[in-house]
OpenMM code with the backbone's topology and positions (N, CA, C; nanometers):
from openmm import Vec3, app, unit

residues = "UNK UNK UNK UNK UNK UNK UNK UNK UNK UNK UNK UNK UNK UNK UNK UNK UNK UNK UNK UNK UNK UNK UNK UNK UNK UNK UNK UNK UNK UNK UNK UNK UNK UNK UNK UNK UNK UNK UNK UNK UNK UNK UNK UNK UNK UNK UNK UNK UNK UNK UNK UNK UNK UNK UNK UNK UNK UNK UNK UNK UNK UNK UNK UNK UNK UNK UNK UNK UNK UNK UNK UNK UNK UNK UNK UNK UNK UNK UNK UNK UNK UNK UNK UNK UNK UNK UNK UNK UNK UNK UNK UNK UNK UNK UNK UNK UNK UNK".split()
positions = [
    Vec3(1.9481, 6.5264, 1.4940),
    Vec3(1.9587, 6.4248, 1.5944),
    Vec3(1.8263, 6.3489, 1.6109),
    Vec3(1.7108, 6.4303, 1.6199),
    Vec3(1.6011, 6.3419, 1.6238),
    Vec3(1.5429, 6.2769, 1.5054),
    Vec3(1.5987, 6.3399, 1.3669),
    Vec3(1.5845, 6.2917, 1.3187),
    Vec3(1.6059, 6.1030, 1.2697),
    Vec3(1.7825, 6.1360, 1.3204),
    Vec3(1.8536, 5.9786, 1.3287),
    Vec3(1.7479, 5.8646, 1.3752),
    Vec3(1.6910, 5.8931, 1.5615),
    Vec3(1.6522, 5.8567, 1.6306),
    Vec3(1.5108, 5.7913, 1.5625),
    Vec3(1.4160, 5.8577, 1.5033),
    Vec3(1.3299, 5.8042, 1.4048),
    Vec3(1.3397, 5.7086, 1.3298),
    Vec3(1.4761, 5.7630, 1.2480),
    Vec3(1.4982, 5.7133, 1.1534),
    Vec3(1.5443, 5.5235, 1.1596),
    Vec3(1.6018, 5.5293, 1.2893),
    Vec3(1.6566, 5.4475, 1.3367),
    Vec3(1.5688, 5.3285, 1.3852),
    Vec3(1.4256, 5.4345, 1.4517),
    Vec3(1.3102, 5.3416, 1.5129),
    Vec3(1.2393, 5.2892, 1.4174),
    Vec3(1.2406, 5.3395, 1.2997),
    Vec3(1.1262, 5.2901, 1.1803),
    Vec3(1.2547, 5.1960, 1.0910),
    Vec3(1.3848, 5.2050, 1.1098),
    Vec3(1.4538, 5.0656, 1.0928),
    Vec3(1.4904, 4.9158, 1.1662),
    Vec3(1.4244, 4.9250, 1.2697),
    Vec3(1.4498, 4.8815, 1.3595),
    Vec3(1.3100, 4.8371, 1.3917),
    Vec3(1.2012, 4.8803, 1.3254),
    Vec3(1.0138, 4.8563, 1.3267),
    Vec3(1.0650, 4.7658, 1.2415),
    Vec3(1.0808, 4.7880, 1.1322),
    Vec3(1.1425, 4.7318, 0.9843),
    Vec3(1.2014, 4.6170, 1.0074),
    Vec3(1.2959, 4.5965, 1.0778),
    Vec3(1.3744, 4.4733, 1.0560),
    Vec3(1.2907, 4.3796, 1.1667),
    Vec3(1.2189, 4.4698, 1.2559),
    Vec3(1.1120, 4.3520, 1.3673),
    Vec3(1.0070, 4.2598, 1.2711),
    Vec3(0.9398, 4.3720, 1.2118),
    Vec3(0.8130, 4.3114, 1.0995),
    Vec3(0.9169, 4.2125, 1.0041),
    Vec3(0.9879, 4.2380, 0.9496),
    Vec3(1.0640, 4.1103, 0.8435),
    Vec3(1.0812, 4.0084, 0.9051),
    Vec3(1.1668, 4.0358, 1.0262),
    Vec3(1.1984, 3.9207, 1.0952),
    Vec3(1.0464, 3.8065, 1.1378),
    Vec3(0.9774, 3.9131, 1.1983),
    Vec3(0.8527, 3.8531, 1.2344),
    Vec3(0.7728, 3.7614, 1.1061),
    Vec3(0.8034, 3.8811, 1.0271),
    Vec3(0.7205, 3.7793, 0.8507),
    Vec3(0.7788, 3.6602, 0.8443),
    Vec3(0.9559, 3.6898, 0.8221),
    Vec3(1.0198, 3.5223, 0.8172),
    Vec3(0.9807, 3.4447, 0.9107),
    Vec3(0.9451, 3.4643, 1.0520),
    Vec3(0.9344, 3.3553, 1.1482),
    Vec3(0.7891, 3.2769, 1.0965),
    Vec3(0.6927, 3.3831, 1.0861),
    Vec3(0.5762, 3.3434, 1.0277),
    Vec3(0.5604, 3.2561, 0.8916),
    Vec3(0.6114, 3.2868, 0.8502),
    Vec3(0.6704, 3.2411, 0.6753),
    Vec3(0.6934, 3.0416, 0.7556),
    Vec3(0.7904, 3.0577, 0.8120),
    Vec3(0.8604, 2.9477, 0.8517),
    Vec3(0.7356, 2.8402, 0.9097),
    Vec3(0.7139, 2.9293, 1.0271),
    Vec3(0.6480, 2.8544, 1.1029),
    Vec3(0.5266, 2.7487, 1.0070),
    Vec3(0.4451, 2.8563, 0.8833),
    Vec3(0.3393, 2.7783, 0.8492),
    Vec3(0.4166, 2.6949, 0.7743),
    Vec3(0.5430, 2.7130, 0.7008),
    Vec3(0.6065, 2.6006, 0.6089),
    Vec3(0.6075, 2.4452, 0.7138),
    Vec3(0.6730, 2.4722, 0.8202),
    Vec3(0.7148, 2.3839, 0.9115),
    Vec3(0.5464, 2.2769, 0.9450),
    Vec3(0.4694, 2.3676, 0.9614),
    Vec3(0.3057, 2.2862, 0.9905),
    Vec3(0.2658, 2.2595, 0.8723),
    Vec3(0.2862, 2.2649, 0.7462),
    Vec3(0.2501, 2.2421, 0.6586),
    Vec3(0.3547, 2.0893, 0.6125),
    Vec3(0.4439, 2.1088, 0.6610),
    Vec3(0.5521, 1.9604, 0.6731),
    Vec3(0.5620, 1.8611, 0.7042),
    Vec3(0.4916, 1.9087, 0.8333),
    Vec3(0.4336, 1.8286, 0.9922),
    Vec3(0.2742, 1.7374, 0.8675),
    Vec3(0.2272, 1.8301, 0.8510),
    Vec3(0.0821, 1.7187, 0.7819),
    Vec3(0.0956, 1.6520, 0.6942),
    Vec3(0.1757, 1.6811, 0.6004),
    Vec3(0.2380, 1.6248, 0.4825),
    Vec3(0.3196, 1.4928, 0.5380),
    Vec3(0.3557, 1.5152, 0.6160),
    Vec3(0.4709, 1.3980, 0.6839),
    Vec3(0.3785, 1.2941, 0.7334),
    Vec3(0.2366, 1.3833, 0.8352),
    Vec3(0.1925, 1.2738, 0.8987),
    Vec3(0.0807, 1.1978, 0.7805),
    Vec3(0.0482, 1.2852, 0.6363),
    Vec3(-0.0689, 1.1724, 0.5605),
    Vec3(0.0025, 1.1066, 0.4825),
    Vec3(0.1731, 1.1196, 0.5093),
    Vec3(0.2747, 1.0287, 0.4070),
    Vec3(0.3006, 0.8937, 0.5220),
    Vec3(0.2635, 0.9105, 0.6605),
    Vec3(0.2829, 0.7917, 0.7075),
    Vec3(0.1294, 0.7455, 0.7316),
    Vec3(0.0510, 0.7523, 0.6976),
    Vec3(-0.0873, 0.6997, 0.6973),
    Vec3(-0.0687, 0.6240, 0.5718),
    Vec3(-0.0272, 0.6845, 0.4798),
    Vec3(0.0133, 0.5959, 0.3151),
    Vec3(0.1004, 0.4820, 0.3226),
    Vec3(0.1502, 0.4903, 0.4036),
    Vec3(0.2849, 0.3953, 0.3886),
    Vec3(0.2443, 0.3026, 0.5065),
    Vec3(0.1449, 0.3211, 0.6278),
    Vec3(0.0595, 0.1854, 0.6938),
    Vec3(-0.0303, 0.1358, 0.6045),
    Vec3(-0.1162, 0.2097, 0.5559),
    Vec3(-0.2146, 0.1083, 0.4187),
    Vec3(-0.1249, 0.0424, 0.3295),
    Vec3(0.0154, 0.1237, 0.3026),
    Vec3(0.0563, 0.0392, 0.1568),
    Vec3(0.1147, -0.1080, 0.2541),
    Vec3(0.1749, -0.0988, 0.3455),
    Vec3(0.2119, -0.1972, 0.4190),
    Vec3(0.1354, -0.3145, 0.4551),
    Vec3(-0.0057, -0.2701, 0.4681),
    Vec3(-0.1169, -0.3930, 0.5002),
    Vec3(-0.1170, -0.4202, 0.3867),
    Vec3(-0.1202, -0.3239, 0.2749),
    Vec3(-0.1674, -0.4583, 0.1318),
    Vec3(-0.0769, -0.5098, 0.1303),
    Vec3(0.0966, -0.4890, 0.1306),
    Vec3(0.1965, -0.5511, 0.1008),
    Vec3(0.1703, -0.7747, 0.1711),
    Vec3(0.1141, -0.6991, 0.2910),
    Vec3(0.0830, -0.8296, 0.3670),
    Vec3(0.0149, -0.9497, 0.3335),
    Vec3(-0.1131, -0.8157, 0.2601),
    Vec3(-0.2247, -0.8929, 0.2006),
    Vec3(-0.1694, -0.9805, 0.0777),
    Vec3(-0.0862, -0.9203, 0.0183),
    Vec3(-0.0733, -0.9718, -0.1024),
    Vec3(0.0385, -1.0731, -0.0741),
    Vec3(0.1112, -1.0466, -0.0151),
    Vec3(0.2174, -1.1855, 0.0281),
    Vec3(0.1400, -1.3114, 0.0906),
    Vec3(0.0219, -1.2803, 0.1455),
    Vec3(-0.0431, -1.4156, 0.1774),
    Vec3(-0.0932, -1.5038, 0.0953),
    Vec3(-0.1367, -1.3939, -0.0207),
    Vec3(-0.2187, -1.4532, -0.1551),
    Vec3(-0.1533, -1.4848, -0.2328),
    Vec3(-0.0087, -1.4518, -0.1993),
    Vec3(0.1382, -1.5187, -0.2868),
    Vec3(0.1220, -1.6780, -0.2390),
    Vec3(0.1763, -1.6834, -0.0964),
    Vec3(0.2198, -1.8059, -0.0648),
    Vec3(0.0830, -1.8773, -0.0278),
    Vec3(-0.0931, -1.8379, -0.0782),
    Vec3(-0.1811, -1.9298, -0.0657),
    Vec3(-0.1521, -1.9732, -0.2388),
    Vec3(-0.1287, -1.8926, -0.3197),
    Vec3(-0.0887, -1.9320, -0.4795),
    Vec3(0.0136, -2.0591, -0.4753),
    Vec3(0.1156, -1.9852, -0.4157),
    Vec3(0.2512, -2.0988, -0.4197),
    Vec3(0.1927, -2.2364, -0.3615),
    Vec3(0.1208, -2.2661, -0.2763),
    Vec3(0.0900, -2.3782, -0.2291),
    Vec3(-0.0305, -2.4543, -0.3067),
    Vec3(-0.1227, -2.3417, -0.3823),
    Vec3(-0.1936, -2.4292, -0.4685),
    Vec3(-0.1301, -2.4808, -0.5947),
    Vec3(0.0041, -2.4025, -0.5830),
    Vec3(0.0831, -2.4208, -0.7506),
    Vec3(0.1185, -2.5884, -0.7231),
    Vec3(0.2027, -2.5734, -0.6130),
    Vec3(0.2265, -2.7124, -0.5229),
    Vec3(0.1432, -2.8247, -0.5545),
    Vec3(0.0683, -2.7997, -0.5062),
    Vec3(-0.0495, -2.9455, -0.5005),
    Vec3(-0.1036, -2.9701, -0.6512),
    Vec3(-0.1205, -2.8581, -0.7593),
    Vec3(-0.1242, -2.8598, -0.8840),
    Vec3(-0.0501, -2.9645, -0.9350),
    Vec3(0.1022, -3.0176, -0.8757),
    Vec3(0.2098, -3.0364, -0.8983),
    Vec3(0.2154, -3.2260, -0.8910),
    Vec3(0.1193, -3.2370, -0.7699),
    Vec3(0.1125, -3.4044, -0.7755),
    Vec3(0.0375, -3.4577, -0.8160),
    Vec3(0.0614, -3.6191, -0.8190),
    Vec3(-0.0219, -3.6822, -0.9113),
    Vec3(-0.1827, -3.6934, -0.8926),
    Vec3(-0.2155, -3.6965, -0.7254),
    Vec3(-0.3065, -3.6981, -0.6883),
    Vec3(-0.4087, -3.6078, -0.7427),
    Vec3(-0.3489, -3.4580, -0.7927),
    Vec3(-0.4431, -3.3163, -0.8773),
    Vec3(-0.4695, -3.3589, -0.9898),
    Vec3(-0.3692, -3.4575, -1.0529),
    Vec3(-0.3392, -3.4503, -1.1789),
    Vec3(-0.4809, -3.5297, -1.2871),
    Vec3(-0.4111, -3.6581, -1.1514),
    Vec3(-0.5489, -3.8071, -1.1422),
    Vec3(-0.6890, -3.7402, -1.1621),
    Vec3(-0.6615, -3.6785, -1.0217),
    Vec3(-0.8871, -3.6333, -1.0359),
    Vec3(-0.9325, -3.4801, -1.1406),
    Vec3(-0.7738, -3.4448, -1.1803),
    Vec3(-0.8387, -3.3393, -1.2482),
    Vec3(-0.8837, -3.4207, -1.3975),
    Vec3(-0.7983, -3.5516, -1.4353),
    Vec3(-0.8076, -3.5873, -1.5974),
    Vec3(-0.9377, -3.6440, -1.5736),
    Vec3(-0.9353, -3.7091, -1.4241),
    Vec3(-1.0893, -3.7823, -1.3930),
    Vec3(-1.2108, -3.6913, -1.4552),
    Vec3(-1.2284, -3.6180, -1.3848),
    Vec3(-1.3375, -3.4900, -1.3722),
    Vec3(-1.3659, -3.4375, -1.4668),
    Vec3(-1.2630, -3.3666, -1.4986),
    Vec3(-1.2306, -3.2874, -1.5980),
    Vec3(-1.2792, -3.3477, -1.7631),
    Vec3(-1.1895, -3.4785, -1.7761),
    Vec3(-1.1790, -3.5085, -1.9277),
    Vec3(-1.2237, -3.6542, -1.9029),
    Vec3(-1.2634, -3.6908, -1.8382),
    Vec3(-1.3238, -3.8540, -1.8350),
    Vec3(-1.2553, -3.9440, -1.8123),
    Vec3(-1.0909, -3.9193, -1.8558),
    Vec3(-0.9883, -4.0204, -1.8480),
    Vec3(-1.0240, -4.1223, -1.7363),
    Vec3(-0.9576, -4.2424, -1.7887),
    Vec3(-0.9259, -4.4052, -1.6846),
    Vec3(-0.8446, -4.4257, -1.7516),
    Vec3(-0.8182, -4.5168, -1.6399),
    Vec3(-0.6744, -4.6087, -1.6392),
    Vec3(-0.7000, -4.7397, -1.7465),
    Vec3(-0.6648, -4.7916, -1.8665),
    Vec3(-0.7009, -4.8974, -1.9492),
    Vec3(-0.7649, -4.9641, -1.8930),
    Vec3(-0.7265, -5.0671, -1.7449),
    Vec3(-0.7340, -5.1864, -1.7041),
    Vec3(-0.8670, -5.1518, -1.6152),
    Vec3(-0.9572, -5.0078, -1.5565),
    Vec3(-1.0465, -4.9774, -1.5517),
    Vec3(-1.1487, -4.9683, -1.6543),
    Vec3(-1.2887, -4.9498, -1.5284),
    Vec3(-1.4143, -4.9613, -1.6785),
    Vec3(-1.4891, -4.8787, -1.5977),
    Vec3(-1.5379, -4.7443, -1.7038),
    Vec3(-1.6083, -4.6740, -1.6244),
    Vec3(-1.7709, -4.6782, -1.6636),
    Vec3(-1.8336, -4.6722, -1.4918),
    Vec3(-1.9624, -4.6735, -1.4840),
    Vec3(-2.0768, -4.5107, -1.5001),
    Vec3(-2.1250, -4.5063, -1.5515),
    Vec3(-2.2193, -4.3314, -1.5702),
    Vec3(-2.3545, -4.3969, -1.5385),
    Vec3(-2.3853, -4.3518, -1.3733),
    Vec3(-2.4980, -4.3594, -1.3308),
    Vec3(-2.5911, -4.2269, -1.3681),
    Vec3(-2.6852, -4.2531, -1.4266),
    Vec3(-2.7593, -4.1602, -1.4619),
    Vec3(-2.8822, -4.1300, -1.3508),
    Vec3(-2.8817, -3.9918, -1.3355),
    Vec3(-3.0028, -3.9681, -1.2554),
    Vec3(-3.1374, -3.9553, -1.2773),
    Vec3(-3.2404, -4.0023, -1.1694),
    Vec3(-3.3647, -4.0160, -1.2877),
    Vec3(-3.4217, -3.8688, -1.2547),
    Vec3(-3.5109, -3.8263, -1.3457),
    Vec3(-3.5685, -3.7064, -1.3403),
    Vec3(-3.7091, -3.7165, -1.2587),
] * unit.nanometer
topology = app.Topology()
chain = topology.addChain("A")
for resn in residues:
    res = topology.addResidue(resn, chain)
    for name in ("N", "CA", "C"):
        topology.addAtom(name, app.Element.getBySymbol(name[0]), res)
């Protein structure tokens, strides 16, 4: 009989400590979830600001593509650029003195 009674308390120690291990087990999985979760939303506010960043530098592109587009870019870039005039023009090269 006392034996049972032992036997019973050191199964019953037994299934406290397991139980206790699993809760423990759990618990650090669960905090270990919790940080993981919170440096996966720290990632995903930075990736979000560049997303921003880079959509601005889209539509400052798209608008220089734009103006690329009229004649007015076209004019002072052949100007500048390659010397071009218009036939019925005559171009002047003021030289600077040294």
């Amino acid at each position: 009989m006392k034996r049972k009674k032992e036997s019973k308390k050191k199964a019953m120690f037994f299934i406290i400590f397991v139980l206790m291990l699993l809760i423990g087990v759990g618990i650090v999985q669960i905090s270990r979830a919790y940080m993981d979760n919170k440096e996966r939303e720290a990632e995903v506010v930075v990736l979000m600001e560049t997303i921003k960043e880079e959509q601005l530098k889209q539509l400052e592109l798209l608008k220089v593509k734009e103006e690329m587009k009229t004649r007015a870019f076209i004019e002072k870039t052949a100007r500048s650029k390659f010397g071009l005039i218009y036939p019925d023009e005559t171009l002047i090269d003021i030289a600077e003195k040294e």
